[in-house]
Phi, psi and omega in degrees: 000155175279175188244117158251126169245151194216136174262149168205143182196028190268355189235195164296320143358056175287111161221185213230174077280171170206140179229126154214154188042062148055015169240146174257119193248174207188127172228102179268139175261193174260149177351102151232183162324291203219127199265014202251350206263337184248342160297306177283354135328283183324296204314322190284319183312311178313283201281006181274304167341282204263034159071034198209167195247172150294324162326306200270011177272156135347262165218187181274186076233182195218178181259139193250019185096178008281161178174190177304161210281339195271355220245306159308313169294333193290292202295284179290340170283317198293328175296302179289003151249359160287332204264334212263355172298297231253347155086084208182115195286149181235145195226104140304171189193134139290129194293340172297316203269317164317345165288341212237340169253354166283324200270332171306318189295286184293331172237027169092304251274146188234334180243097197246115185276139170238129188231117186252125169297091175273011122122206166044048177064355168246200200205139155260130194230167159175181228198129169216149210223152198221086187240212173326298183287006199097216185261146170247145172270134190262305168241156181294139167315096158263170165240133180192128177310161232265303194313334172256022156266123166219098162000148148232131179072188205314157162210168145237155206258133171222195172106137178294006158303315178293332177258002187268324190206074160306303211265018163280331202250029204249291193258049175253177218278320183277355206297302186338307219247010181300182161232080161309335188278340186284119161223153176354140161181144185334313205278340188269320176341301210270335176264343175307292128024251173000289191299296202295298193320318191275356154259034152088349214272035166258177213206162186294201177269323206273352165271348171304104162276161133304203191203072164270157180221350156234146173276321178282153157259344176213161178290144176283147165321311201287304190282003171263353180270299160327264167007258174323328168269005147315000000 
């Protein structure tokens, strides 16, 4: 199996992994502002743990959003540039569908709706499906409001979308059986990863995007002021 190390910075949330000899090691930081000063620390802490160089992974990858906009660019600039060091193929991962192999690793679950909190009254979602070939996409990674999501059949639902706009999410079908606490990490990042690297699916450093699905990031005074008086 390959040695992957995977970056995730799409939430407050950093952490780092490394799957290597079919095992995972893992470093997170606490909340902060800005990721860019504590990611390559977690990396360096990481690869000294499992005794190993940067040279000696396979390839990188990272989660590539959606997710925050400073916070997904921190996560590809910094992969392109460990990779464009260490000569190293970089594997994106959506950060929804790495949400979507977290909530299977804890509940079983094949059909998973995923909801991230984009702040400004929406939610970035997507709808996955888990069979034999890995995971499939059922709806494509969107940004939208919670009234306008919708699923198709049955799901469970997980992702901080659900608690960010509780009561929007309060009688919908899937709300009984969510998981709010599964969110983006490195570590599921890193096992997709994996999966994608032994089917040829990776790309050089200087082609690594990000993944946006909104161009503003933030409200003009006049629409936070709408907002309220909504």
């Amino acid at each position: 199996m390959p040695t992957i190390l995977a970056l995730e910075t799409s939430t407050e949330l950093a952490s780092v992994a490394l799957y290597v000899d079919q095992r995972l090691l893992g470093r997170d930081a606490a909340p902060v502002q800005t990721h860019s000063q504590t990611l390559l620390p977690l990396v360096q802490s990481l690869l000294a743990e499992a005794g190993i160089a940067l040279a000696d992974c396979d390839a990188i990858a990272f989660g590539a959003g959606p997710g925050s906009f400073t916070g997904v660019r921190t996560a590809c600039g910094a992969v392109q540039g460990l990779a464009f060091g260490a000569g190293l193929p970089v594997v994106p991962v959506v950060t929804l569908e790495a949400m979507a192999q977290a909530c299977h690793e804890r509940t079983g679950a094949t059909d998973v709706l995923c909801l991230l909190d984009a702040r400004m009254a929406e939610v970035y979602w997507a709808q996955y499906r888990h069979g034999p070939d890995g995971w499939q996409t059922v709806i494509a990674p969107a940004l939208a409001k919670p009234a306008d999501v919708a699923p198709q059949g049955a799901v469970v639902a997980c992702g901080n979308g659900l608690s960010a706009y509780a009561e929007a999410f309060a009688a919908a079908d899937f709300i009984a059986c969510a998981e709010p606490g599964v969110m983006p990490h490195a570590a599921q990042v890193a096992t997709l990863a994996a999966q994608r690297f032994l089917r040829g699916e990776t790309m050089d450093a200087a082609s690594a995007q990000p993944l946006y699905l909104r161009n503003k990031v933030a409200l003009t005074t006049a629409e936070r002021m709408a907002g309220k008086a909504a």
